[in-house]
N, C-alpha and C positions, 0 to 999 in steps of 0.2 A: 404489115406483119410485125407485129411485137416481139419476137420469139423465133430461137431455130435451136434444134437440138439435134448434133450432128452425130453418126455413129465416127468411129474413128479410123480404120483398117479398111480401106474397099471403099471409103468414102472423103476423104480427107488425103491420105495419105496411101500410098504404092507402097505393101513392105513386103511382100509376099516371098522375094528374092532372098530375102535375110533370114524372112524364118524359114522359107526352105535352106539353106546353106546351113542355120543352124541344127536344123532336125537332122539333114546329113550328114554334118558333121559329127554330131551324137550316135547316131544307127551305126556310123564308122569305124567311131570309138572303140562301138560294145560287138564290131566282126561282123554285122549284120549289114546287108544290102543297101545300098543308099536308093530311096522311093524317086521315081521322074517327077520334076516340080509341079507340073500340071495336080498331079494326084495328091500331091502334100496342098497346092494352094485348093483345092478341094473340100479339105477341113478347116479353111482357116476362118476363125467367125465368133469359135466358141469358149475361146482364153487357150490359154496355153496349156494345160493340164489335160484338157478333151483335144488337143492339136497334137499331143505325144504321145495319148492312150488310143487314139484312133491310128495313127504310124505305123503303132507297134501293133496292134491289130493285123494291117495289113503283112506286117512280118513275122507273124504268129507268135511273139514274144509277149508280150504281156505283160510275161512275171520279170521282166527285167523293169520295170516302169520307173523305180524310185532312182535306179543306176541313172538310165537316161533322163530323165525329168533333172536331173541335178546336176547331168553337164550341160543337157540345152541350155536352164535357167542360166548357167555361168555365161558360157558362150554367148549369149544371146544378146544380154546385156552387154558385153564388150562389142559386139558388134552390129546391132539394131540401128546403127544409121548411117551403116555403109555402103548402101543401094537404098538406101527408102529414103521418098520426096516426097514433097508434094503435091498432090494432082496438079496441073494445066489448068489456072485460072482461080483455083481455091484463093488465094492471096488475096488476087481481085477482089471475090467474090467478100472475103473478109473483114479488108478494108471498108467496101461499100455498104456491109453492115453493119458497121462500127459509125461509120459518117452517119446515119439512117438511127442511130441511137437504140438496133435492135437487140432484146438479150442473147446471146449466144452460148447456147453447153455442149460439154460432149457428154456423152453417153455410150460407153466401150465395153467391151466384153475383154479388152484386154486387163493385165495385174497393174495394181497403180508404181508400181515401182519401173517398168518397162512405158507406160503412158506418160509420168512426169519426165523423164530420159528423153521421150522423143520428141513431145511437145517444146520441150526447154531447149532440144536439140535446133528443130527445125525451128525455133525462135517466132511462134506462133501462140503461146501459154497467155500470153496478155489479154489474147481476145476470150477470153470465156469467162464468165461467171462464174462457173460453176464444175467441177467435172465430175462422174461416176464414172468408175471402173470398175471389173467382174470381182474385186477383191471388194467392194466399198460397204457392200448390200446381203444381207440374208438371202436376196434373190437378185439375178441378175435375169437380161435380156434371152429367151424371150418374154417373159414375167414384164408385167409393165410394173412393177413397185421402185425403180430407177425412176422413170418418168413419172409418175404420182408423186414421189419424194419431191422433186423440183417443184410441181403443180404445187405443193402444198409451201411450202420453203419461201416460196419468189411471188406467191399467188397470180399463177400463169394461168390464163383466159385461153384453154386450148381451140376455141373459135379461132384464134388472132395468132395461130402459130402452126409450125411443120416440122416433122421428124422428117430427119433426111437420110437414109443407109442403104444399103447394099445389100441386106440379108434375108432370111426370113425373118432372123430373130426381130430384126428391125422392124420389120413388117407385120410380124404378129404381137410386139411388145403395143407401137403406137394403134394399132384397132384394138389392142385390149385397153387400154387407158382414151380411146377414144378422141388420139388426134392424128391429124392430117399424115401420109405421107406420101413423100416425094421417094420414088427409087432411085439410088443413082446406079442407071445400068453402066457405067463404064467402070464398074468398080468388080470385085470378084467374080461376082453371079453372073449366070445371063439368063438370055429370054426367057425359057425354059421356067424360069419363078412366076412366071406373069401368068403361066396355064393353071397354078396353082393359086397366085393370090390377087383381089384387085386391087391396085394403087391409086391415090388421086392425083398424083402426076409421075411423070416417067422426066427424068432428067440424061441427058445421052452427054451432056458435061456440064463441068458443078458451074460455069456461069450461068446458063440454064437457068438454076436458081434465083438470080434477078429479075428475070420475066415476071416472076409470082408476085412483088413487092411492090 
């Protein structure tokens, strides 16, 4: 394997705690109900701007978007890695592609101002090449023009490589640009995506991912 292009939220890293606590702490702000976390980590997949337009959806507010959008954005950044780790093995698994000489990117649907924060935070930025986030591109995930940009940039042999995420967007970005993925079900989603899309491998945890190499 020449190649791994990892989503970053659901796949890399647990933050789902923080952006819930930010969203309600924002909903709180503006008098409005705080949403149960389940139903916030629900949206979470498709940057932050569709993560507080979908909230407020559910709290039929709406027209407040620009209010709330501009105190999660504050909040969120002071506190985006105050509960968020890690996965369980990701390290490992990072290391051993780095020894293995593999190139490794992210490819995020988060803003790159919250992505550079957490990567630099969890002290993980060294291993990638490369990074794309939902602010970088005219079109973000599920649009495969992220992963074509790379393809063309680094001249990646998508024969010799794997998208690795948690989402749909994941899943419907790498079949539209026409490379492999792996899902990692222990990240946001569950089964329940698999009735809808087929995967070429299912990862139940990111060491998993060594198996393939």
């Amino acid at each position: 394997m020449d190649f791994v292009l990892f989503d970053l939220d659901g796949t890399l890293i647990d933050s789902r705690l923080d952006l819930a606590n930010s969203i309600n702490a924002a909903l709180i702000e503006f008098s409005l109900e705080p949403l149960p976390n389940e139903k916030i980590y629900s949206f979470v997949g498709n940057g932050v701007r569709r993560l507080v337009e979908d909230c407020l959806k559910e709290e039929g507010r709406v027209d407040l978007f620009d209010s709330v959008m501009n105190f999660f954005f504050a909040h969120y950044y002071d506190h985006l890695l105050d509960n968020t780790i890690l996965y369980d093995g990701v390290l490992e698994v990072l290391e051993n592609l780095k020894r293995k000489n593999t190139d490794m990117f992210i490819i995020t649907n988060k803003s790159f101002i919250f992505t550079k924060r957490v990567i630099e935070g969890l002290k993980i930025n060294f291993y990638f090449k490369d990074v794309i986030c939902g602010d970088s591109l005219p079109f973000r995930k599920p649009h495969p023009q992220p992963i074509l940009l790379l393809k063309d940039k680094y001249n990646l042999k998508f024969d010799s490589g794997i998208m690795v995420g948690d989402s749909e967007n994941d899943i419907e970005a790498a079949k539209s640009a026409k490379v492999s993925i792996g899902w990692a079900a222990y990240g946001f989603r569950n089964k329940d995506i698999l009735e809808k899309y087929r995967v070429d491998f299912i990862l139940n945890k990111p060491l998993e991912l060594l198996s393939l190499l």
